[in-house]
KELO-338329 format. One line per 3 residues: their letters; for each residue x, y, z of C-alpha. Coordinates in nm, 3 decimals. Layout:
KELO-338329
A) X/Y/Z | ...
//
This chain:
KELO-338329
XXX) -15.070/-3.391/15.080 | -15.433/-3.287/15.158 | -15.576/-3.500/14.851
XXX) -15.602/-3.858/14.731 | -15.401/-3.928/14.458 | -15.600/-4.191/14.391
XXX) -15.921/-4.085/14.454 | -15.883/-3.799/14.194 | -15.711/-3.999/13.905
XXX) -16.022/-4.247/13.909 | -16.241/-3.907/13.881 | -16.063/-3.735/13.625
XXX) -15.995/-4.033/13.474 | -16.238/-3.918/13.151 | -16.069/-3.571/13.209
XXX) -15.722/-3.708/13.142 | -15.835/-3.864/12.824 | -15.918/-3.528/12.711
XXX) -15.643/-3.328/12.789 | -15.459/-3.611/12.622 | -15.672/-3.590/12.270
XXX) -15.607/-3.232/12.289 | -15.282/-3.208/12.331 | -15.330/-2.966/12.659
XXX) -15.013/-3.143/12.810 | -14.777/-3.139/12.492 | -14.754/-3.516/12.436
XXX) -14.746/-3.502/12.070 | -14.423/-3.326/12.126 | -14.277/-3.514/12.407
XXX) -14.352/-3.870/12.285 | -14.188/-3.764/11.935 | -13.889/-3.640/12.091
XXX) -13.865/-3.955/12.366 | -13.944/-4.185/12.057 | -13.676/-4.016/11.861
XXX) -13.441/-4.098/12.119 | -13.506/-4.453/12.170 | -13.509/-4.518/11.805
XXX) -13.126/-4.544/11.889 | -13.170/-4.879/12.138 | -13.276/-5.131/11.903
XXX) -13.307/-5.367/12.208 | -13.458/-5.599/12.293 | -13.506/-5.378/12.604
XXX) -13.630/-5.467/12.972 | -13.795/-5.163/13.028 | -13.983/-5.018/13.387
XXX) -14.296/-4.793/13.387 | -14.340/-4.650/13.676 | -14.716/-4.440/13.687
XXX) -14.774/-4.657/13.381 | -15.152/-4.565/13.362 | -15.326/-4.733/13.027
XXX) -14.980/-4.788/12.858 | -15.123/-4.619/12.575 | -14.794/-4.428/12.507
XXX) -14.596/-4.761/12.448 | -14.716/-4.791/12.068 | -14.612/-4.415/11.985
XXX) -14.240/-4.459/12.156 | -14.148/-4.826/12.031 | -14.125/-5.052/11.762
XXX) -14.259/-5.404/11.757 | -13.957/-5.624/11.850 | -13.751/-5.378/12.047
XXX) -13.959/-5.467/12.390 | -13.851/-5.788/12.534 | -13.951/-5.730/12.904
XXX) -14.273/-5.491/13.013 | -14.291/-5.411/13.372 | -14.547/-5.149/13.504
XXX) -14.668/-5.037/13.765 | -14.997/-4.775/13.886 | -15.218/-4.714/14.148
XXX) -15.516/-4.732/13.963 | -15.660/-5.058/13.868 | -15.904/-4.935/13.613
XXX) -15.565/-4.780/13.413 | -15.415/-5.121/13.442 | -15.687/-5.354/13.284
XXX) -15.715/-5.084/13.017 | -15.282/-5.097/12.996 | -15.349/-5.523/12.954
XXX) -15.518/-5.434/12.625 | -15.307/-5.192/12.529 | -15.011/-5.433/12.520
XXX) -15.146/-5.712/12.337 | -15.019/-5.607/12.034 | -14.594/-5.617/12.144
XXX) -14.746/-6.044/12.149 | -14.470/-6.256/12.320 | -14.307/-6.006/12.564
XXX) -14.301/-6.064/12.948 | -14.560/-5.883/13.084 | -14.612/-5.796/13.454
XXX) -14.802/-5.497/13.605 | -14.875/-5.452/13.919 | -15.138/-5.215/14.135
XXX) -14.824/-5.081/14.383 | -14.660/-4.757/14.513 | -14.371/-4.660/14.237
XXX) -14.136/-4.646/14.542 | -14.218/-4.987/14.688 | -14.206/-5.097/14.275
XXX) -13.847/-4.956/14.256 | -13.718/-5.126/14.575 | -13.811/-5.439/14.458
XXX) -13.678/-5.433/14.128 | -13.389/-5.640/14.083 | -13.028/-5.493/14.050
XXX) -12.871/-5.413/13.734 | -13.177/-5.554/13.544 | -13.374/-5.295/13.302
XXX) -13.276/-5.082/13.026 | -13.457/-4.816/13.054 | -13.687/-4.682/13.375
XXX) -13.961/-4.453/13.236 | -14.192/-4.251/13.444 | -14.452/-3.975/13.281
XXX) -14.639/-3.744/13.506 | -14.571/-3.943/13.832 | -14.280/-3.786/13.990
XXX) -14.384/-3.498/14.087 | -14.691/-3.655/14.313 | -14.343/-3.743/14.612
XXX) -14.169/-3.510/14.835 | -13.799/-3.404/14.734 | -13.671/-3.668/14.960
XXX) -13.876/-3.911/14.773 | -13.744/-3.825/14.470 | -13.376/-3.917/14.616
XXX) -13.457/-4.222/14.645 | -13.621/-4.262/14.320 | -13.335/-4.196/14.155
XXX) -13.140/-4.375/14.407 | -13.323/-4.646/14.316 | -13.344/-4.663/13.975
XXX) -12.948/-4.606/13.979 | -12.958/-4.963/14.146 | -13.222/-5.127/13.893
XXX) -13.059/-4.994/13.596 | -12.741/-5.223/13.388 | -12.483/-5.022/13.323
XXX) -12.567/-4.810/12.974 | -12.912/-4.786/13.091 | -13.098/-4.480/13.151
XXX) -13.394/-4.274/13.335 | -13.637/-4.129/13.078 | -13.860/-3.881/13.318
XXX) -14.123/-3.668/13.144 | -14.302/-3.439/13.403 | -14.365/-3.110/13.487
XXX) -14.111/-2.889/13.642 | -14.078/-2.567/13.787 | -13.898/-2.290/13.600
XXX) -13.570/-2.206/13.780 | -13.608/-1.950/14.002 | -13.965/-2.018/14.017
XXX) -14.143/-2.106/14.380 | -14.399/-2.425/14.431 | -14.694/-2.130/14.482
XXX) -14.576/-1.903/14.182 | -14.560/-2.250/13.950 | -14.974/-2.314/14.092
XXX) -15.110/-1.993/14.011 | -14.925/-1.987/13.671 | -15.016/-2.348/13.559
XXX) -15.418/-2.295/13.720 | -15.433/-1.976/13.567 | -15.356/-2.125/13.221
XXX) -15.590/-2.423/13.284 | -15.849/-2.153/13.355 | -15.820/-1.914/13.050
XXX) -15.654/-2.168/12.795 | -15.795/-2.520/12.849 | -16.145/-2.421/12.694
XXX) -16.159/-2.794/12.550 | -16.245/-2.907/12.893 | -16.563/-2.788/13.069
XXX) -16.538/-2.538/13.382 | -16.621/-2.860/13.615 | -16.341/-3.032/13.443
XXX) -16.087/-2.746/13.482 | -16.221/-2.715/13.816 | -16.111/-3.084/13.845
XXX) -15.787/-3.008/13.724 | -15.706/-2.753/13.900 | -15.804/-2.873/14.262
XXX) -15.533/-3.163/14.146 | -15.254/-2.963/14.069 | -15.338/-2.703/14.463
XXX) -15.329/-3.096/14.602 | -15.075/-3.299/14.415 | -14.827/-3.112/14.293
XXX) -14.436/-3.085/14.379 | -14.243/-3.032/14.088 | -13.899/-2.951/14.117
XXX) -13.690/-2.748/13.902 | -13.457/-2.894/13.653 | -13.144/-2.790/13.797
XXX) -13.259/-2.927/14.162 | -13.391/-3.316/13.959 | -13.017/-3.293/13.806
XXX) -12.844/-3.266/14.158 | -13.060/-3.602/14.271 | -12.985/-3.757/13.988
XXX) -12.611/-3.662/13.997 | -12.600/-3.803/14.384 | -12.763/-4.126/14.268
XXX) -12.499/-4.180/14.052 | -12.605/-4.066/13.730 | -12.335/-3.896/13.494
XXX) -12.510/-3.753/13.195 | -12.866/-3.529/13.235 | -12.993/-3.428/12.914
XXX) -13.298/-3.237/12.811 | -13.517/-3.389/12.508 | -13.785/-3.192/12.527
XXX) -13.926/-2.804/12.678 | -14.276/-2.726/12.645 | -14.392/-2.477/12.893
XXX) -14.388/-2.653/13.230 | -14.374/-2.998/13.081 | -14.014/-3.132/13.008
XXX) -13.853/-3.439/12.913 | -13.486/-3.581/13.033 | -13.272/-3.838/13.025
XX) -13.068/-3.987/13.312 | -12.767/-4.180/13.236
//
């Protein structure tokens, strides 16, 4: 990768924000349908964010009481004093976030410990082989009914890693006109840099490998997706 991950997320950081508040990246839609679909574990649930960023998200997908254990995990530490506020409202639950690699986060996780191991916008920052061991991983760190929740973008089937760029930067170009032309500039010098998604079909073979029985779709808007691993 010819960019700093890091580097650019404490950038863009304002950037983000924005394409958040305007929906750019479908979250409405994919935190309603994740939300929908946790509504079902009434917990208490142990649950693993891995890319956590502010943990904004956390008060749109659960209900007080159903968190008992909070780990998380990013690379930035500006997103992680602004995810310590953000989770003073859940009150009593165990709390521990940490400024580490997702990878290195996973390996250290205890066995057969969490619920649920969410990731948003993360996964497709590692190399296919990275991604085998994420879900590798998180096949290890997960009790027995628990379950992957990965929302991301992903390649359309069929589609190639250079087709998926010039699609996604052209719609950043000509569609993002909430953002200014040196923030979609921003943008899309991340996604030429950063990006790796995989298609669906190839995540479900990892996650099949790992272990994992059932792969079910939540959520399709353009690019951006949401599964679940179980």
């Amino acid at each position: 990768m010819s960019a700093d991950p890091i580097t650019i997320f404490r950038k863009t950081w304002g950037t983000y924000q924005k394409v958040i508040s305007h929906n750019l990246m479908f979250h409405r839609e994919i935190t309603a349908a994740v939300a929908q679909h946790l509504a079902a574990k009434p917990g208490p649930l142990r649950l693993l964010d891995l890319g956590c960023g502010d943990a904004s998200h956390l008060s749109k997908i659960l209900r007080p009481g159903q968190l008992a254990e909070y780990c998380g995990c990013d690379l930035s530490p500006f997103a992680l004093d602004e995810a310590r506020k953000n989770l003073e409202p859940f009150g009593g639950v165990s709390v521990n976030l940490c400024c580490e690699d997702m990878l290195a986060v996973l390996r250290q996780a205890p066995a057969t410990h969490f619920d649920i191991i969410y990731s948003s916008y993360a996964l497709h920052h590692l190399t296919t082989e990275e991604k085998q061991v994420f879900f590798d991983e998180c096949r290890r760190a997960l009790r027995d009914n628990g379950c992957v929740i990965l929302v991301d973008v992903m390649r359309d089937e069929g589609q190639a890693r250079q087709e998926y760029l010039y699609s996604y930067n052209r719609t950043v170009r000509t569609q993002w006109d909430a953002l200014s032309l040196d923030e979609r500039n921003q943008v899309q010098e991340h996604i030429r840099s950063c990006d790796f998604p995989e298609t669906p079909s190839l995540l479900q073979t990892l996650a099949l490998s790992a272990g994992f029985t059932t792969c079910r779709r939540l959520e399709k808007q353009s690019w951006h997706e949401a599964w679940r691993y179980e």
